[in-house]
N, CA, C and O atoms as CSV, one atom per row, in Angstrom:
chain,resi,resn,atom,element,x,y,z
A,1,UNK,N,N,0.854,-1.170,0.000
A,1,UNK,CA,C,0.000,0.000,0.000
A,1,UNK,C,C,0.901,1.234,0.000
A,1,UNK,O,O,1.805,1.247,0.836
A,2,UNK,N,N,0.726,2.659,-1.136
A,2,UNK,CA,C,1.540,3.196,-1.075
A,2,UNK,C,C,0.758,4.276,-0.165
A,2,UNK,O,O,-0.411,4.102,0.180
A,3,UNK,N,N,1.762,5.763,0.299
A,3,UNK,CA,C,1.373,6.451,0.969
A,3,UNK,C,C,0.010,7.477,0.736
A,3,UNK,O,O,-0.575,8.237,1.509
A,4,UNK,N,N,-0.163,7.196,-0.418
A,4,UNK,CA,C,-1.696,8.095,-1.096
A,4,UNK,C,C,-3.080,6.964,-0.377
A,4,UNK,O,O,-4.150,7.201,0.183
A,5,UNK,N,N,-2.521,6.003,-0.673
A,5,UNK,CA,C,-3.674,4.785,-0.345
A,5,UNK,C,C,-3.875,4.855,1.505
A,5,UNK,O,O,-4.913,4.726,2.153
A,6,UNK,N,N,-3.006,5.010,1.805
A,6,UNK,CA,C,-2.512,4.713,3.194
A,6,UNK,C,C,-3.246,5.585,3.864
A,6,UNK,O,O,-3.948,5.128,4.767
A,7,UNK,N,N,-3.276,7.229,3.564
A,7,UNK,CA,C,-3.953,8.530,3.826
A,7,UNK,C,C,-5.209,8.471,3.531
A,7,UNK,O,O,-6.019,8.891,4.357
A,8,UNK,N,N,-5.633,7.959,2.340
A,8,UNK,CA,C,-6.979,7.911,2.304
A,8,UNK,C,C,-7.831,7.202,2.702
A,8,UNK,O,O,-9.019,7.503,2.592
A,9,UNK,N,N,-7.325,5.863,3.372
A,9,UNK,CA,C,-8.042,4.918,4.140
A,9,UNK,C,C,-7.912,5.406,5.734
A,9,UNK,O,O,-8.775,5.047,6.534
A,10,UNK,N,N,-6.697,6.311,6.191
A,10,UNK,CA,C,-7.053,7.212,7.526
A,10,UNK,C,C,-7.671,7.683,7.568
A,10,UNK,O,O,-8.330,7.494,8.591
A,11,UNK,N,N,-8.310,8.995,6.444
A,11,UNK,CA,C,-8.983,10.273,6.384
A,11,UNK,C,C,-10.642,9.176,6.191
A,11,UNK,O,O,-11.727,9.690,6.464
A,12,UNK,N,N,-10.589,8.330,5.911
A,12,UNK,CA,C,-11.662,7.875,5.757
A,12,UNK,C,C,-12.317,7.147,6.918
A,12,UNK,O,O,-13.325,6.445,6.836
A,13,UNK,N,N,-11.706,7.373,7.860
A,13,UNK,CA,C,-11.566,6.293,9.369
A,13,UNK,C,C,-11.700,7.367,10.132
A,13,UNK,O,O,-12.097,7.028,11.247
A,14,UNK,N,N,-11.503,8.856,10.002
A,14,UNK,CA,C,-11.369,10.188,10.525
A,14,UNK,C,C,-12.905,10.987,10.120
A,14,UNK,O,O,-13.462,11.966,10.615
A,15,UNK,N,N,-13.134,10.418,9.420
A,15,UNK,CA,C,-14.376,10.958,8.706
A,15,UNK,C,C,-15.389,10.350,9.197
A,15,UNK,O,O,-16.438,10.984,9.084
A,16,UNK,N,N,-15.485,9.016,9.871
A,16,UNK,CA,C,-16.669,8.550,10.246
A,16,UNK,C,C,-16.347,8.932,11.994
A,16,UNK,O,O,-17.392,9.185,12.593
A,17,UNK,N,N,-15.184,8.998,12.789
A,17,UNK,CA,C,-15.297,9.813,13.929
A,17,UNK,C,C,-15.680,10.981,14.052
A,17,UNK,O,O,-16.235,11.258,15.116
A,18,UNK,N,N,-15.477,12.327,12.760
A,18,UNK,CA,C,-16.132,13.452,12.898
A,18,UNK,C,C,-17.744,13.337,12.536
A,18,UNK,O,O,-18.512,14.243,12.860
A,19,UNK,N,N,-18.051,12.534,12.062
A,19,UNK,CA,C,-19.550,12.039,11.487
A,19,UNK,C,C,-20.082,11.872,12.918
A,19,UNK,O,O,-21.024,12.575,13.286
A,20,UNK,N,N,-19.446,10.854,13.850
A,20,UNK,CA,C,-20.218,10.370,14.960
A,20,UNK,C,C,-20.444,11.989,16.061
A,20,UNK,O,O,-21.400,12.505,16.639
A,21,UNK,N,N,-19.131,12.281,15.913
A,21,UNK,CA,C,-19.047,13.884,16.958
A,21,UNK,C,C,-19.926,14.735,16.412
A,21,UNK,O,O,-20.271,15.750,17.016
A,22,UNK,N,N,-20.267,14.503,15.525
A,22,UNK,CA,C,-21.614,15.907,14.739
A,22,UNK,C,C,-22.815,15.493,15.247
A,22,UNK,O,O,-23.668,16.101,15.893
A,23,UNK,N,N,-22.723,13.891,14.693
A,23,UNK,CA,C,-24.305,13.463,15.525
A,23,UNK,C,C,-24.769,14.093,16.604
A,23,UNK,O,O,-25.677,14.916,16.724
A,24,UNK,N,N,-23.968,13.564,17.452
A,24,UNK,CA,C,-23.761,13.906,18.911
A,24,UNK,C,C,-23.936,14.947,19.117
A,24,UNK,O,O,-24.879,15.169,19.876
A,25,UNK,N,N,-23.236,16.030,18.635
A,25,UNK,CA,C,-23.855,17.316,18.833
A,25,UNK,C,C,-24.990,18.172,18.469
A,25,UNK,O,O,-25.507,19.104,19.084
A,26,UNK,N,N,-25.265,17.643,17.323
A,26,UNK,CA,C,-26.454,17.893,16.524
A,26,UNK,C,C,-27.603,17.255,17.352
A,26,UNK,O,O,-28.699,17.626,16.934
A,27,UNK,N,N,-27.672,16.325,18.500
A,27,UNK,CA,C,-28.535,16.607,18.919
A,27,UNK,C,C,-28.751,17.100,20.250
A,27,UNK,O,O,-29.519,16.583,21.061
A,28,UNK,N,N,-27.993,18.196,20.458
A,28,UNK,CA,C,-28.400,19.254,21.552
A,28,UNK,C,C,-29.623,20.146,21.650
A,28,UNK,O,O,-30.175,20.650,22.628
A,29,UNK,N,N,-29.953,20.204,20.015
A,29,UNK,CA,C,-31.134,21.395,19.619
A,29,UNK,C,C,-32.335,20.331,20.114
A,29,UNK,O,O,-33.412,20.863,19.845
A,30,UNK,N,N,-32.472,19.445,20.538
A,30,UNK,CA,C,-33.509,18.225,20.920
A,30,UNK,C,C,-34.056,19.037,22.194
A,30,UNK,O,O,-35.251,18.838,22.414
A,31,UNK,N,N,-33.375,19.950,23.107
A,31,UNK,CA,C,-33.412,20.729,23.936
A,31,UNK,C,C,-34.483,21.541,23.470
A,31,UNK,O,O,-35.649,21.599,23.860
A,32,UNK,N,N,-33.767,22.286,22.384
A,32,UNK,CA,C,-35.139,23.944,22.114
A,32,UNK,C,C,-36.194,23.309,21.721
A,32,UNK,O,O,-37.228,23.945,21.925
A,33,UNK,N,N,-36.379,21.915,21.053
A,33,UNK,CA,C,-38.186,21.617,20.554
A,33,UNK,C,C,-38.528,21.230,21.665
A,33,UNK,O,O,-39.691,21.567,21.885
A,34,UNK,N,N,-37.934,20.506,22.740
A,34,UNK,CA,C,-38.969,20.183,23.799
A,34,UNK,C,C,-39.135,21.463,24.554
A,34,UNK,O,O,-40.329,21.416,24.850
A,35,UNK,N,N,-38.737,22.403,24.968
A,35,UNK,CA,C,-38.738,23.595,25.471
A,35,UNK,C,C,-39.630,24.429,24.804
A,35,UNK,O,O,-40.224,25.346,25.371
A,36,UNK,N,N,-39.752,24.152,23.616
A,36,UNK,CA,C,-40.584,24.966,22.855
A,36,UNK,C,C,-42.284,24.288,22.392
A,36,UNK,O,O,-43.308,24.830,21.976
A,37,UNK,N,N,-41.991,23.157,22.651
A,37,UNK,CA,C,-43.342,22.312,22.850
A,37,UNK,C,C,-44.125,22.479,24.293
A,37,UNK,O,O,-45.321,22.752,24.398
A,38,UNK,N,N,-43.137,22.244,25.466
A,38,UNK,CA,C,-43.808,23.029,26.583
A,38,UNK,C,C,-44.182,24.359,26.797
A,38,UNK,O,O,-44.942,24.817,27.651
A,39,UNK,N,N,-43.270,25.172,25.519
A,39,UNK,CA,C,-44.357,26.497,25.345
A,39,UNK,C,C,-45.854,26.554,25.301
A,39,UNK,O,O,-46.825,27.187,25.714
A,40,UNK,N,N,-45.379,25.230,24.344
A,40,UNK,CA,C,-46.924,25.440,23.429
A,40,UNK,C,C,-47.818,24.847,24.338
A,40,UNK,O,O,-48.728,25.473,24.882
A,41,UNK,N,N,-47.599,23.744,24.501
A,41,UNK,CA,C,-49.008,22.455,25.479
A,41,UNK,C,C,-49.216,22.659,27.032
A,41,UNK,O,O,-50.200,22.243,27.643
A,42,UNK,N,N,-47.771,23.609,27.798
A,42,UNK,CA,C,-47.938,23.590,29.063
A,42,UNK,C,C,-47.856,24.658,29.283
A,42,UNK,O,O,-46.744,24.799,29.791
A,43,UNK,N,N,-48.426,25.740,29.220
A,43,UNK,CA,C,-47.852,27.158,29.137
A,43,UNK,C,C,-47.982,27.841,30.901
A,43,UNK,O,O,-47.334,28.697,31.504
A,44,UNK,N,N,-49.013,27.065,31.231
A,44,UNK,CA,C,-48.915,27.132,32.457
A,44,UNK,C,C,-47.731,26.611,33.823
A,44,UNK,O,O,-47.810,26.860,35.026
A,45,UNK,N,N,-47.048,26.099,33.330
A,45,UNK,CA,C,-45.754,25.477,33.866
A,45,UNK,C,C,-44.990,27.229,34.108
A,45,UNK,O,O,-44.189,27.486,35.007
A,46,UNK,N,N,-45.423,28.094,33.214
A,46,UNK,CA,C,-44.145,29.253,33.510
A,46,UNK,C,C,-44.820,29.953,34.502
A,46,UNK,O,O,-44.154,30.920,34.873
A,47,UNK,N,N,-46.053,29.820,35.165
A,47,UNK,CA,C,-46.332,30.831,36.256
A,47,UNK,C,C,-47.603,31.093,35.577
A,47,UNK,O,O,-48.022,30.593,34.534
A,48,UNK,N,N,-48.549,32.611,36.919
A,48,UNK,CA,C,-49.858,32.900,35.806
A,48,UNK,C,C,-49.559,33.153,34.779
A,48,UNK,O,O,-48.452,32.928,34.291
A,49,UNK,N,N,-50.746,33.821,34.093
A,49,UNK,CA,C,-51.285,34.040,32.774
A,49,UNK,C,C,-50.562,35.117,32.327
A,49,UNK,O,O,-50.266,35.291,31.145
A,50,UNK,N,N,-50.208,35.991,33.417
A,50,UNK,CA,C,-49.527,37.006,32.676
A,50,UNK,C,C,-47.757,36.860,32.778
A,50,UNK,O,O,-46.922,37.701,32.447
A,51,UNK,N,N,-47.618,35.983,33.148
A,51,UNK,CA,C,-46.071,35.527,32.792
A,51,UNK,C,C,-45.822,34.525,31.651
A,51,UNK,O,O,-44.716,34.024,31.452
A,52,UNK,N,N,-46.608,34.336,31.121
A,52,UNK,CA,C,-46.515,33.024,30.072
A,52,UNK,C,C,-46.194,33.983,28.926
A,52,UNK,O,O,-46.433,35.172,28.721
A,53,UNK,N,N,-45.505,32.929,28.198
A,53,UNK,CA,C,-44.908,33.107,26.646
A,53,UNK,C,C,-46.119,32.996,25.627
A,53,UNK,O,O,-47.174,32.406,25.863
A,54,UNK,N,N,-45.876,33.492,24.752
A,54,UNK,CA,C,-46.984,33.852,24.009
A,54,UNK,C,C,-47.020,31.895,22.890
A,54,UNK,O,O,-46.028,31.169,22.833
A,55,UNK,N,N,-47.773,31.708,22.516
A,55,UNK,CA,C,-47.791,30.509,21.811
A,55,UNK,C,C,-46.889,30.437,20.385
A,55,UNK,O,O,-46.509,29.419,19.807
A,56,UNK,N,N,-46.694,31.691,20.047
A,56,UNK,CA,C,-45.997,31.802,18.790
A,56,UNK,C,C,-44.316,31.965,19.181
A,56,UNK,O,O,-43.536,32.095,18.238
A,57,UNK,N,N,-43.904,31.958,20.270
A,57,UNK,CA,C,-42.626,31.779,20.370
A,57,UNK,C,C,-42.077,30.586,20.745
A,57,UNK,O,O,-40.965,30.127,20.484
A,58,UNK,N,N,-43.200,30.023,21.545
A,58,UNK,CA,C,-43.109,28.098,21.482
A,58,UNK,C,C,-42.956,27.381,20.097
A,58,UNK,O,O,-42.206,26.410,19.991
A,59,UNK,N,N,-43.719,27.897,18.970
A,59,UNK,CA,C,-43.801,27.369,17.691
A,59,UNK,C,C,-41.933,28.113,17.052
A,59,UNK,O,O,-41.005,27.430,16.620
A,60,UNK,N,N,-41.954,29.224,17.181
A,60,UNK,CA,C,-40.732,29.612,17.042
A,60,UNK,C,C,-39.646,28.688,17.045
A,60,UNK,O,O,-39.044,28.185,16.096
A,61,UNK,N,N,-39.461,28.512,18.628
A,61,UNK,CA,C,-38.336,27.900,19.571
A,61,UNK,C,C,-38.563,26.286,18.555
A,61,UNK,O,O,-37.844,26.157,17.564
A,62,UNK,N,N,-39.387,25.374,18.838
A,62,UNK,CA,C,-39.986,24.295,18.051
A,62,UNK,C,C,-39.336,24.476,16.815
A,62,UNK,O,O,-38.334,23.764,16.759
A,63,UNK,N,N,-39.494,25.065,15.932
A,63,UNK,CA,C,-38.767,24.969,14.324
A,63,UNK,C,C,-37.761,25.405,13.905
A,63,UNK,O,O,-37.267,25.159,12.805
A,64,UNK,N,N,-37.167,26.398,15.091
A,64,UNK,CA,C,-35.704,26.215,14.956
A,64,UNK,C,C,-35.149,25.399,15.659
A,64,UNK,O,O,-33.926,25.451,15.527
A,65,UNK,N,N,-35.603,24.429,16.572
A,65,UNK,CA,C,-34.540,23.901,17.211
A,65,UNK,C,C,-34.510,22.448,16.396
A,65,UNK,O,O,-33.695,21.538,16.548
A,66,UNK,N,N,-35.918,22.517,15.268
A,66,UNK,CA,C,-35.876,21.378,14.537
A,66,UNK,C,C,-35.402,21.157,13.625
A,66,UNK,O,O,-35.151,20.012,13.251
A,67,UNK,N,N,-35.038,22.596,12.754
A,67,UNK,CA,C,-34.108,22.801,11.839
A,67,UNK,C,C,-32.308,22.760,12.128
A,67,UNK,O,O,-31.442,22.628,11.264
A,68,UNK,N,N,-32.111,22.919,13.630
A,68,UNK,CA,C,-31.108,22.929,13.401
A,68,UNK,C,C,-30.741,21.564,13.585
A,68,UNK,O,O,-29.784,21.167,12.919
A,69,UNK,N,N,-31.259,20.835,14.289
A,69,UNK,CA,C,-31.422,18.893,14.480
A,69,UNK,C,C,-31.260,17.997,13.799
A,69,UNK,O,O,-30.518,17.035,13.999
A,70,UNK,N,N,-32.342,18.335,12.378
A,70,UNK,CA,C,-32.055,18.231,11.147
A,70,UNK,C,C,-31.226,18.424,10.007
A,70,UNK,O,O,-31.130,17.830,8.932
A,71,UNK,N,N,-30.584,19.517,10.571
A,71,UNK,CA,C,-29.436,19.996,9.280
A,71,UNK,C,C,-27.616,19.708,9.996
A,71,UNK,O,O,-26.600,19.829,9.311
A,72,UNK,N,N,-27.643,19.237,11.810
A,72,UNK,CA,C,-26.743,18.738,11.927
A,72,UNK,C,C,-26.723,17.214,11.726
A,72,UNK,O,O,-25.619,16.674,11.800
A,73,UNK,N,N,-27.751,16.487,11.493
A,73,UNK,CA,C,-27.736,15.335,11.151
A,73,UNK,C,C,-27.391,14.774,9.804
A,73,UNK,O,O,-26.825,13.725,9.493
A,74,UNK,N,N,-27.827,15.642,9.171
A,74,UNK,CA,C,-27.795,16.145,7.549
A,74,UNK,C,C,-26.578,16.009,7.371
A,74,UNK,O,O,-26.279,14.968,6.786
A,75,UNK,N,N,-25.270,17.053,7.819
A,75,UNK,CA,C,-24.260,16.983,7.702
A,75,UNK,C,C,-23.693,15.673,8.524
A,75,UNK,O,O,-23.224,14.867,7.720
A,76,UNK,N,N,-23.630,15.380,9.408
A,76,UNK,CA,C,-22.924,13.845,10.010
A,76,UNK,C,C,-22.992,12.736,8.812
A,76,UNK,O,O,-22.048,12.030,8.456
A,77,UNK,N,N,-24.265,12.732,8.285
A,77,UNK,CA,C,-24.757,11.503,7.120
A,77,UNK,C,C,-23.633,12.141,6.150
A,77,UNK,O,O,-22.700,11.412,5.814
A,78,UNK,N,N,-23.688,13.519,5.671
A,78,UNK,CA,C,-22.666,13.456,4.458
A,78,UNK,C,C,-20.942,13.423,4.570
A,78,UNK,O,O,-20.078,13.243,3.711
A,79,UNK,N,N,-20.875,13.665,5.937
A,79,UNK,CA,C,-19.726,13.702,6.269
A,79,UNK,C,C,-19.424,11.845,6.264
A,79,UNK,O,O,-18.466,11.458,5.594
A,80,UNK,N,N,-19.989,11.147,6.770
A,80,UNK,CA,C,-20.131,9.649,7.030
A,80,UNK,C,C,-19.800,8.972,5.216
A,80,UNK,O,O,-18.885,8.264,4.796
A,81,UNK,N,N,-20.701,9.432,4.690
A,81,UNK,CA,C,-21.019,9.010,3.454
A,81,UNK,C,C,-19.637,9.277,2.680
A,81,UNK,O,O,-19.134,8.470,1.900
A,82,UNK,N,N,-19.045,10.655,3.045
A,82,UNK,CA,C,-17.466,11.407,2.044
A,82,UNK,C,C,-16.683,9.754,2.880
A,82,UNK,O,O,-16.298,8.877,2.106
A,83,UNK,N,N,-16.581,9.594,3.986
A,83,UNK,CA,C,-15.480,8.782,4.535
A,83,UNK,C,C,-15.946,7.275,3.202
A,83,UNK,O,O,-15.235,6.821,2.306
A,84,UNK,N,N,-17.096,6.956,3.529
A,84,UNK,CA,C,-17.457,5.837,2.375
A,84,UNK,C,C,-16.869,6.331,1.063
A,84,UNK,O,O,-16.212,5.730,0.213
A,85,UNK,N,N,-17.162,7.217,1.111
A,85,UNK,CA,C,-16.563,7.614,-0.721
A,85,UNK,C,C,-15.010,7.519,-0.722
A,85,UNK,O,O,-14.399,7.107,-1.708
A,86,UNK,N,N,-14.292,7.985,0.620
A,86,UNK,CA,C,-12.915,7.911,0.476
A,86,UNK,C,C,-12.276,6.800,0.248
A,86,UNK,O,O,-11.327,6.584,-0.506
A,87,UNK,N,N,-13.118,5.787,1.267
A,87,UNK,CA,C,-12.709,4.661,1.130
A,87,UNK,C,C,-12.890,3.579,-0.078
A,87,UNK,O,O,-11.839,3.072,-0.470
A,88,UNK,N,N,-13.620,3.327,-0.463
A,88,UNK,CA,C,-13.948,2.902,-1.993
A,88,UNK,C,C,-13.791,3.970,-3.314
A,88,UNK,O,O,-14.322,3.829,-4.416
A,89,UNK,N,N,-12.799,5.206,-2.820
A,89,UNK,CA,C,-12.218,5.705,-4.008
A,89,UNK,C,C,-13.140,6.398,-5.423
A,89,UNK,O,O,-12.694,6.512,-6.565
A,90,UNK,N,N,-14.343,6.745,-5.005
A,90,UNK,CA,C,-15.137,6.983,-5.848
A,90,UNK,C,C,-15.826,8.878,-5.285
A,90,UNK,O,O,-15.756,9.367,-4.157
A,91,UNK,N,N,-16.205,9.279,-6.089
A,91,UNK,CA,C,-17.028,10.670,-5.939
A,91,UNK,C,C,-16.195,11.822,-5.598
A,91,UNK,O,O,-16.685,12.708,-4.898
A,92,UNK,N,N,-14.964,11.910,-6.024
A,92,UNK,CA,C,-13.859,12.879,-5.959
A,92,UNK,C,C,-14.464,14.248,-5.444
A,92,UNK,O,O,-14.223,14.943,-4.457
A,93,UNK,N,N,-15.396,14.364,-6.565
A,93,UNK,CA,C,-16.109,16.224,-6.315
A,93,UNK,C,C,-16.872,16.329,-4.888
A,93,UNK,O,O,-16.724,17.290,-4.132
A,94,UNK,N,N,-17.811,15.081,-4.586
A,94,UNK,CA,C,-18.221,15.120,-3.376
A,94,UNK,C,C,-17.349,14.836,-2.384
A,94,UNK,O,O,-17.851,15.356,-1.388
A,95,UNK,N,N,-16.232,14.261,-2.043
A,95,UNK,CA,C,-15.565,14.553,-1.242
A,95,UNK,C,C,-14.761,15.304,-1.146
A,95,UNK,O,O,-13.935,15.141,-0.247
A,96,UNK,N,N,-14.679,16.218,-1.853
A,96,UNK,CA,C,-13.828,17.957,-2.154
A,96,UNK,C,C,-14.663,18.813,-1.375
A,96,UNK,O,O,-14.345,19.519,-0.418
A,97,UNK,N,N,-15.950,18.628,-2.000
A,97,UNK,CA,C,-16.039,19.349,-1.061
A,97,UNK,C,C,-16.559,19.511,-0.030
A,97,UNK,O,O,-16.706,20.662,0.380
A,98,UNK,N,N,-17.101,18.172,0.884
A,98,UNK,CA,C,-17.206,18.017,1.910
A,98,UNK,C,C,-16.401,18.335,2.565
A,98,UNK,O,O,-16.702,19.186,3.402
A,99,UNK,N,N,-15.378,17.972,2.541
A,99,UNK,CA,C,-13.739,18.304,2.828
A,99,UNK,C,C,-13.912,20.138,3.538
A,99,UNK,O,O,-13.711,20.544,4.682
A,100,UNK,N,N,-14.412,20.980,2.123
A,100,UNK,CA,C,-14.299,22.118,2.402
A,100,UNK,C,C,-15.843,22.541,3.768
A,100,UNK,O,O,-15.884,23.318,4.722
A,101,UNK,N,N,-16.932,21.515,3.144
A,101,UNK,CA,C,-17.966,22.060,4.437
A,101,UNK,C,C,-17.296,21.977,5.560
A,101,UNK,O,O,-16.979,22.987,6.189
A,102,UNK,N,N,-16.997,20.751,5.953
A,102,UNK,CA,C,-16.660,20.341,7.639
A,102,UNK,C,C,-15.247,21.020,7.925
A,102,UNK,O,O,-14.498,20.594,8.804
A,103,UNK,N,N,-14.887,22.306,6.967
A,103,UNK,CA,C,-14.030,22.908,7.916
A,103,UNK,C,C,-14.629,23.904,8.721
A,103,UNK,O,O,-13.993,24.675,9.439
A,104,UNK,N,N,-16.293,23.873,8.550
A,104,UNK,CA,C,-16.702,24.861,9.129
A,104,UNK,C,C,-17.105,24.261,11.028
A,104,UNK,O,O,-17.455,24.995,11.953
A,105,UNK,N,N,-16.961,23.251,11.055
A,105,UNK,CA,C,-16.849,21.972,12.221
A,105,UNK,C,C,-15.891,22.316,13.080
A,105,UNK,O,O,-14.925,21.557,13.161
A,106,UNK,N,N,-15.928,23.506,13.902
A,106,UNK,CA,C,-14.161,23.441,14.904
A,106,UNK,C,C,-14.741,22.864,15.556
A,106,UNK,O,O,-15.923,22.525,15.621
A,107,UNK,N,N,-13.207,22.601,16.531
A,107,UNK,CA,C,-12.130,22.351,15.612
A,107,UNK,C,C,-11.565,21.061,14.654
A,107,UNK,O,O,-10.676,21.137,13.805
A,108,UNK,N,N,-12.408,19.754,15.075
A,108,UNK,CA,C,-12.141,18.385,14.439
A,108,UNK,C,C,-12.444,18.616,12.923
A,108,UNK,O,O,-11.582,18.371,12.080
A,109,UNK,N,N,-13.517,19.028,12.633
A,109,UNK,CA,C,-13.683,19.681,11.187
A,109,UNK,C,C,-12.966,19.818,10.194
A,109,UNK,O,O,-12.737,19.066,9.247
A,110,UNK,N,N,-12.512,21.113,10.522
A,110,UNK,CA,C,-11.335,21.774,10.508
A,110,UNK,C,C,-10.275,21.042,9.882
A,110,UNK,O,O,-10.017,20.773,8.709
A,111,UNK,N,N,-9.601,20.735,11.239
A,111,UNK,CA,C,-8.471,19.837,11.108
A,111,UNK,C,C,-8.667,18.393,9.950
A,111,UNK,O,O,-7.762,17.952,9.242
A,112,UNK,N,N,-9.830,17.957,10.005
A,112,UNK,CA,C,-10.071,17.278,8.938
A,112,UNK,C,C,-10.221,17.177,7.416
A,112,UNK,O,O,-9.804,16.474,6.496
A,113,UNK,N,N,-11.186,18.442,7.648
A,113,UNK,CA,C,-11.375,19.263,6.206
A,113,UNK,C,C,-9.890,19.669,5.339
A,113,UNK,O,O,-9.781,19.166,4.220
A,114,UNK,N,N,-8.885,20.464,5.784
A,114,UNK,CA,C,-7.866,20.754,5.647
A,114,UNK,C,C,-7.159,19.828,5.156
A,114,UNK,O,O,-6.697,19.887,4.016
A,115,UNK,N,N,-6.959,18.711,6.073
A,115,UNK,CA,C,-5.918,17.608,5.477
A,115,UNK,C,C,-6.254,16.778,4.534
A,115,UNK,O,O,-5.478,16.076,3.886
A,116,UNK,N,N,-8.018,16.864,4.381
A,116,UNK,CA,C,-8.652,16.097,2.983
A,116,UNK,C,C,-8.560,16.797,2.207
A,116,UNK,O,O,-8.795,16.283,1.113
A,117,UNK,N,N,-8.153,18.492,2.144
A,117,UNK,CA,C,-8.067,19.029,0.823
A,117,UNK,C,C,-6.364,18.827,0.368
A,117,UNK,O,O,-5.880,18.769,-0.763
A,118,UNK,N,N,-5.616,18.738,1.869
A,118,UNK,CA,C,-4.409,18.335,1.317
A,118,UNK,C,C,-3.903,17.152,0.499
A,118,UNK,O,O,-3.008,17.062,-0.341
A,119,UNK,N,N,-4.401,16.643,0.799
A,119,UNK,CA,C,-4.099,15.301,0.145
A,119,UNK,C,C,-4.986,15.016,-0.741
A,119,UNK,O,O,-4.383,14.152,-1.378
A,120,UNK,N,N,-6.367,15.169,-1.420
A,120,UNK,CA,C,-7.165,15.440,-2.442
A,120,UNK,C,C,-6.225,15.963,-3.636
A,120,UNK,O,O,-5.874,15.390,-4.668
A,121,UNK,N,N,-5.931,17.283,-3.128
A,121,UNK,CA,C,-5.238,17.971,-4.543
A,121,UNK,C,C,-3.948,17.187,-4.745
A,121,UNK,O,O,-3.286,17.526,-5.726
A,122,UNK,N,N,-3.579,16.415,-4.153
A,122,UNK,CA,C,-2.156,15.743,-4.940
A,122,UNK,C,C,-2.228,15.402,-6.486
A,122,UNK,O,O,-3.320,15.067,-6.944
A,123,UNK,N,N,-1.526,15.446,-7.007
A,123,UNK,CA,C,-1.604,14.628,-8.804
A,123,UNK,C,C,-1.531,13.237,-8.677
A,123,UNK,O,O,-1.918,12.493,-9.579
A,124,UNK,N,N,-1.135,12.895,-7.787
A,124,UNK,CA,C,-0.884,11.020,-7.415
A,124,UNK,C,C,-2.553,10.510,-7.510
A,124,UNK,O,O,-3.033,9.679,-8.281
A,125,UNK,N,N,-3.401,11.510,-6.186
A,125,UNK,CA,C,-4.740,10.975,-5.736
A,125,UNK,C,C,-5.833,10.888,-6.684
A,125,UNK,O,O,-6.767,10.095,-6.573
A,126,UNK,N,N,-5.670,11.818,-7.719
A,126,UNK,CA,C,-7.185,11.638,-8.435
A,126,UNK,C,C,-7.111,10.297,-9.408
A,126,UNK,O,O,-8.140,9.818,-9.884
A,127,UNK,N,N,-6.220,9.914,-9.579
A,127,UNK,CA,C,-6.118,8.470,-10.715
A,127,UNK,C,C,-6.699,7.710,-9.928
A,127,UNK,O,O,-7.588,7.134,-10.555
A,128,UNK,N,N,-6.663,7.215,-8.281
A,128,UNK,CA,C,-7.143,6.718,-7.760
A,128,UNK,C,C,-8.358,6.625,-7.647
A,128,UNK,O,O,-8.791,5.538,-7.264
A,129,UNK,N,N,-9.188,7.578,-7.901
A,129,UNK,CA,C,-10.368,8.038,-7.625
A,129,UNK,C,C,-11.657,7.698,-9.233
A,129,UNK,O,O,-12.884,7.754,-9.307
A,130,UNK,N,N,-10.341,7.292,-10.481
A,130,UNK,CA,C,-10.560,7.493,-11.338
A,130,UNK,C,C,-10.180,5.550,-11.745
A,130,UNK,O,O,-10.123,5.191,-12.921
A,131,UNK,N,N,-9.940,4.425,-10.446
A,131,UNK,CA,C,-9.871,3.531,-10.899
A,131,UNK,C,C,-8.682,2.927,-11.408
A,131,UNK,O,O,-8.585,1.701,-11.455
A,132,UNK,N,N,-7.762,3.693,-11.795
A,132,UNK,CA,C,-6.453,3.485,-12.108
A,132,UNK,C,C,-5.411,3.232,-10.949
A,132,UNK,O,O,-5.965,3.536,-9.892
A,133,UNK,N,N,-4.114,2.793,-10.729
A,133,UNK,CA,C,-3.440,2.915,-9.544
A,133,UNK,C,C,-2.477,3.983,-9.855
A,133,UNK,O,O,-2.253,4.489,-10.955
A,134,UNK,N,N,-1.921,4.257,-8.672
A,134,UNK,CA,C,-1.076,5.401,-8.847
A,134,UNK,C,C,0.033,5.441,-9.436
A,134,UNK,O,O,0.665,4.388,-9.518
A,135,UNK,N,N,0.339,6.124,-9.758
A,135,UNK,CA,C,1.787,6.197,-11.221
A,135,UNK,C,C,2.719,6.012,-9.975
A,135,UNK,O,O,2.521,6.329,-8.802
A,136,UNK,N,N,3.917,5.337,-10.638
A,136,UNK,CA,C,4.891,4.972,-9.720
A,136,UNK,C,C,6.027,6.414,-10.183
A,136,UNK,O,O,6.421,6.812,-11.279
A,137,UNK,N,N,6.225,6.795,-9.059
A,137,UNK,CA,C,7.253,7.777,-9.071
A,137,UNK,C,C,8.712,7.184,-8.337
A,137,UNK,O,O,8.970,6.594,-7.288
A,138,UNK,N,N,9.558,7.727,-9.591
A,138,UNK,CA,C,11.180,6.912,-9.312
A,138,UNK,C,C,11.776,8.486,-9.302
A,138,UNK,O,O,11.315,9.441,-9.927
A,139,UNK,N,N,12.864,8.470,-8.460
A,139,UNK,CA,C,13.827,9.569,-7.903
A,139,UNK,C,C,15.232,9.191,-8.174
A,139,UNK,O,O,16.150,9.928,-7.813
């Protein structure tokens, strides 16, 4: 196994640990819909009538905290999916630029994103990607 192969079966082993750490975090917003559902159904839980939240900021709280739940899960699956692609060597463009989303991920992201664009742009890596093996380079 040469050192292009070697990197991309790490970054691809790195990619399903930042996948699992997104999950994970992505579901913190699980917090604002239930918070925002007890807006809505228990409103009496915050005290009288004139301390309660109005029903439209329960619905508020509720769809953003569902959007954001959803769209960190969103990303874990594609981040998960780039490591599959790394590893079976296929979907170059989608793992470019996944590469470039999850640098928005500090800091594991980041650090991930970065070193998949490093080693992406090599001239060795895309033949790989393209089914061919890598040209042997003599010095």
């Amino acid at each position: 196994m040469n050192q292009d192969e070697e990197h991309l079966r790490l970054l691809s082993i790195f990619h399903y640990v930042v996948a699992a750490f997104a999950a994970f975090f992505a579901c913190f917003p699980i917090i604002y819909v239930i918070m925002g559902l007890v807006i809505l159904f228990r409103p009496q839980s915050f005290g009288p009538s004139k301390d309660q939240p109005p029903a439209f900021v329960g619905m508020m709280i509720t769809v953003i905290g569902a959007i954001m739940f959803l769209f960190g899960w969103a990303f874990a699956v594609c981040v998960a999916y780039a490591g599959r692609c790394l590893s079976r060597r296929r979907c170059y463009t989608f793992c470019m630029v996944m590469a470039a989303i999850a640098c928005m991920f500090m800091p594991f992201g980041t650090i991930l994103g970065v070193f998949t664009i490093i080693v992406l742009i090599r001239p060795s890596v895309k033949p790989l990607f393209n089914g061919m093996t890598s040209p042997v380079v003599t010095k």
